[in-house]
C-alpha positions in Angstrom: 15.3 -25.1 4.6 18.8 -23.4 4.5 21.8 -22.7 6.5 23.7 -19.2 6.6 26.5 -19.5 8.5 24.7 -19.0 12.0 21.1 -18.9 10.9 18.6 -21.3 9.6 16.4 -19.7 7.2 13.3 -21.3 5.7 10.6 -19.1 3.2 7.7 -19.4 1.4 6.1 -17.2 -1.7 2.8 -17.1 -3.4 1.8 -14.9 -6.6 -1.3 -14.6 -7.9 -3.2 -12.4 -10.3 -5.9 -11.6 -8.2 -9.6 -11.9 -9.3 -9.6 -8.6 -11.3 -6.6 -8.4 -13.6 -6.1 -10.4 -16.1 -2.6 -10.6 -16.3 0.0 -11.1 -13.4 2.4 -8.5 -13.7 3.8 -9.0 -10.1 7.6 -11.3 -9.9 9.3 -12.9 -7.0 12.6 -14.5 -6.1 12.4 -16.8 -3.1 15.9 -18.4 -2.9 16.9 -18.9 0.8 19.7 -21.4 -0.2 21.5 -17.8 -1.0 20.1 -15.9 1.0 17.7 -13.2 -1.6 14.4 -13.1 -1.6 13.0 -10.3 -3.4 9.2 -8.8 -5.2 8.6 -6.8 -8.3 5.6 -5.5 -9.4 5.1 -3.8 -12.6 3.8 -0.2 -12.9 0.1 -0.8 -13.6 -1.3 1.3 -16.1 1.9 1.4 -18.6 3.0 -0.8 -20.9 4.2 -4.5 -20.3 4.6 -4.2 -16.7 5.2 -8.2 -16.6 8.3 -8.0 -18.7 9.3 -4.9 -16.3 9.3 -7.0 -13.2 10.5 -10.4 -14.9 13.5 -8.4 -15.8 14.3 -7.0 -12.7 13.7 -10.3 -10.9 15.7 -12.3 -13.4 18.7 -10.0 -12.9 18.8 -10.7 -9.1 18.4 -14.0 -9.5 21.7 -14.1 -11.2 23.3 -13.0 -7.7 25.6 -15.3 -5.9 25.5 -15.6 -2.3 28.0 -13.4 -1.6 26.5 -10.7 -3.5 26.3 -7.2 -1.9 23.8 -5.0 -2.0 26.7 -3.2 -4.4 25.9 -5.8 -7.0 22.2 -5.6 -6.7 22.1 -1.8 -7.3 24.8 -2.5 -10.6 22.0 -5.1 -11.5 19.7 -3.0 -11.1 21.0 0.0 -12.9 21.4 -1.9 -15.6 18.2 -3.1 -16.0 16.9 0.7 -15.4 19.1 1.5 -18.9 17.6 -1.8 -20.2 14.0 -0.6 -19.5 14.5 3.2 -20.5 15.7 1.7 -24.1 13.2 -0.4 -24.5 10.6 2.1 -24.1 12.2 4.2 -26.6 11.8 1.5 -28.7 8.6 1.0 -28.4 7.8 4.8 -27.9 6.0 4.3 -25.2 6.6 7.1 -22.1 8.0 4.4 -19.8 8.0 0.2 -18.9 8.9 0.0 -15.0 8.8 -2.1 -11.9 8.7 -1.7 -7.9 11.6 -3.7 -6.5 12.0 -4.6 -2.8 14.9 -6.9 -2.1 16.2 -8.9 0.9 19.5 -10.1 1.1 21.1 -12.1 4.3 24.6 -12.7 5.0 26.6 -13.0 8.2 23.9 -12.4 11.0 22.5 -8.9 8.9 19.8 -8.9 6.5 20.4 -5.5 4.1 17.4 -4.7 1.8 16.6 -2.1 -0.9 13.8 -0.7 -2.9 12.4 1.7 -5.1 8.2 1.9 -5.0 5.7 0.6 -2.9 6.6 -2.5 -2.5 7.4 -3.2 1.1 9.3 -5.2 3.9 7.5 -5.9 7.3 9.4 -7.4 10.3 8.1 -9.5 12.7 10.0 -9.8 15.9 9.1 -11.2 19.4 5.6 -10.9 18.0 5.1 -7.1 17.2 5.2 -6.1 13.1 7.0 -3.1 11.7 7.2 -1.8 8.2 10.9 -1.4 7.2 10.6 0.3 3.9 9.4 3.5 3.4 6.7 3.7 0.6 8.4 6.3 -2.7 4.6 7.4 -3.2 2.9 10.7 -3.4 0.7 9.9 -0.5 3.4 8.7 1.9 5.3 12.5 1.1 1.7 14.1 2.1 1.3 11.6 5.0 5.2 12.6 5.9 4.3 16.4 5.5 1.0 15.9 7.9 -1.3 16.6 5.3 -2.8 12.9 4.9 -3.6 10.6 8.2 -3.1 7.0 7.7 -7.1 6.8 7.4 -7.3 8.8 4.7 -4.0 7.8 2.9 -5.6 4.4 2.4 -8.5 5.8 0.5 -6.9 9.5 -1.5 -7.2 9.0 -5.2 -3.4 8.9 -5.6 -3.0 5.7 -3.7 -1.2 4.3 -6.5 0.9 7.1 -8.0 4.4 5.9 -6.9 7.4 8.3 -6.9 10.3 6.0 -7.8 10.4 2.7 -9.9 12.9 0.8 -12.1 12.5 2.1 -15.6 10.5 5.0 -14.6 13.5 7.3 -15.0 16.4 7.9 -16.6 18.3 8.1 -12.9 17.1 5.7 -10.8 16.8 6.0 -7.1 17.8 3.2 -4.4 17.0 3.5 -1.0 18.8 1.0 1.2 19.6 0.1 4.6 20.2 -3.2 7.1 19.4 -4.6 10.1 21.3 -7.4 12.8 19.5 -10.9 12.5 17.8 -12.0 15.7 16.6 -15.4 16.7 13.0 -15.9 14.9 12.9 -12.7 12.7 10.4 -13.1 10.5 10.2 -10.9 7.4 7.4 -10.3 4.9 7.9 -8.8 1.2 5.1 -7.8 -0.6 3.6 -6.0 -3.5 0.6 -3.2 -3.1 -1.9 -6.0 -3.7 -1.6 -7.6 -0.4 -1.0 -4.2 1.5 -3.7 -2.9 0.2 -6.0 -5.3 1.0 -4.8 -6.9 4.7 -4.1 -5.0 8.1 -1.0 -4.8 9.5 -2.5 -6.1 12.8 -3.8 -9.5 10.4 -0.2 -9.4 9.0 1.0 -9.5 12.2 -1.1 -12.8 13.2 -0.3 -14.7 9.7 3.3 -14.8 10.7 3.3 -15.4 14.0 2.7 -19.3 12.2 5.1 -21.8 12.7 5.1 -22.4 9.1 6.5 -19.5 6.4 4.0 -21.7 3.6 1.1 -21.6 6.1 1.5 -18.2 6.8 2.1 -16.6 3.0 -0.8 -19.0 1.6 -3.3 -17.3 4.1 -2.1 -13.9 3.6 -3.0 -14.8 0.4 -6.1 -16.0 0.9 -6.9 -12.7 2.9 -6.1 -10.6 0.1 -8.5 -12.8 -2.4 -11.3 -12.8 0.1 -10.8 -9.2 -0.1 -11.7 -8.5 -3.7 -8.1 -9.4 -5.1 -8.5 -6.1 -6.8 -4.8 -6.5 -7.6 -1.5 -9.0 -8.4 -0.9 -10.2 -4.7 2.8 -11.7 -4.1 4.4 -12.5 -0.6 7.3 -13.9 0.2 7.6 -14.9 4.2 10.9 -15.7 5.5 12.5 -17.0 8.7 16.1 -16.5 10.9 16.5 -19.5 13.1 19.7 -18.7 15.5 21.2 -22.2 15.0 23.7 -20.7 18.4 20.5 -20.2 20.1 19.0 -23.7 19.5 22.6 -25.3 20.2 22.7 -23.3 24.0 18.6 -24.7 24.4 19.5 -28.1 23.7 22.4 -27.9 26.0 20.3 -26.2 28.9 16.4 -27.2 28.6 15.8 -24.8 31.2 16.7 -21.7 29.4 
C-alpha cells in the first residue's frame, strides 16, 4: 500500500506462462510506491521475445516518481534503437515487445502503449477499455469491416501493427485521465484478453482486494486453455480527501 499525494494506491500482478508455451515471454512492473505499473509482452513468433519485454520493462523500472510520460517515451526510444541493433546482430528480421504503461502523479493517471496490450478502467462499477488495440483487426473493426464477434475469432487476431523493436520509428500513443475515488485499473497482455470477458473482468475487480481480484483473473484465463503468457496487474485510487470528509461526517 502507497500514498500519492492525495491517493492511496494499492496493486497486485500475476504472470504466468500459460499451459501451452513453454517459455514466458510476457514482463510486468508493479511498483505503486512510484506510481508505474506497466506489461510487456514479446512479439510471439519472432526471436527472443522475453529479452524484448525484459528490456522494455527494465528501462521503466529505472523511472523515478516524478517521471513523465516524456521520460518513458525517451526510455522507450531507446530501447526501440537497442532492439533494432540487436536484431541486426543477430540477423534476425526483428526482436519486439507490446508495452502498456501507467503512470500516477498528482490526482491524473497518464498511460501509453504501443500493441495490444491494454488498460481497462473500472469506475463506479462499469469497465471500459482505455487503449486502443495497434492491430490489424482493430483497423478492420474501426473501418466496419469486422464486428466484435468476428474480430475475436479472424485469423489475424494476433498480427499487431505497432511494437517496440518492430520498427525502426516507433509509434507511441498516449493520453491521461483525472483520478477519481476507487478507480480501479487493469493492464494486461493478449493472454488474458483473449481468454476472459470484459463483463468477467468487470466482476474480478469490483473485489475489495487488487491480489484477489488479479489471482482470479488469472485463474480464468488458465481454466480457459491458457493458450498464452497471461500477466495482470490490478491497481487501486483511494481518495485519502474522500475518506478524511467520511470519517468526519458518517452520514455522507
Amino acid at each position: 500500500m502507497t500514498f500519492s499525494n492525495e491517493f492511496r494506491w494499492t496493486s497486485a500482478a500475476r504472470t504466468d506462462a500459460g499451459l501451452v508455451r513453454q517459455i514466458n515471454e510476457d514482463a510486468l512492473l508493479d511498483a505503486p510506491e512510484r506510481g508505474l505499473w506497466a506489461v510487456a509482452d514479446g512479439m510471439g513468433g519472432h526471436a527472443v521475445g522475453d529479452l524484448a519485454s525484459r528490456m522494455v520493462i527494465e528501462s521503466l523500472a529505472s523511472m523515478t516518481a516524478q517521471s513523465a510520460l516524456a521520460d518513458a517515451r525517451a526510455h522507450l526510444l531507446d530501447i526501440n534503437a537497442r532492439l533494432r541493433a540487436e536484431a541486426a546482430r543477430r540477423q534476425v528480421s526483428r526482436i519486439g515487445s507490446t508495452v502498456v504503461l501507467l503512470a500516477a502523479r498528482d490526482g491524473v493517471c497518464a498511460y501509453l502503449w504501443a500493441g495490444d496490450s491494454r488498460i481497462y478502467l473500472l469506475r463506479r462499477g462499469r469497465l471500459r477499455q482505455l487503449t486502443r488495440d495497434h492491430s490489424h483487426v482493430e483497423e478492420l473493426k474501426a473501418r466496419g469491416q469486422l464486428t466484435a464477434e468476428e474480430a475475436l475469432h479472424h485469423p489475424a487476431q494476433h498480427l499487431i501493427t505497432r511494437a517496440v523493436g518492430a520498427l525502426d520509428f516507433l509509434d507511441l500513443d498516449e493520453d491521461s485521465i483525472t483520478l477519481h475515488d476507487g478507480d480501479t485499473f487493469l493492464l494486461c497482455s493478449d493472454g488474458l484478453s483473449n481468454e476472459v470477458s470484459e463483463d468477467e473482468m468487470e466482476a474480478q475487480l469490483a473485489l475489495s482486494s487488487c491480489e484477489l481480484a488479479a489471482q482470479r483473473l488469472l485463474e480464468i484465463a488458465l481454466e480457459r486453455g491458457g493458450r498464452d503468457n497471461i500477466s495482470v496487474v490490478v491497481a487501486r485510487a483511494e481518495d485519502l480527501m474522500a475518506l478524511d470528509r467520511t470519517q468526519v461526517n458518517p452520514g455522507l
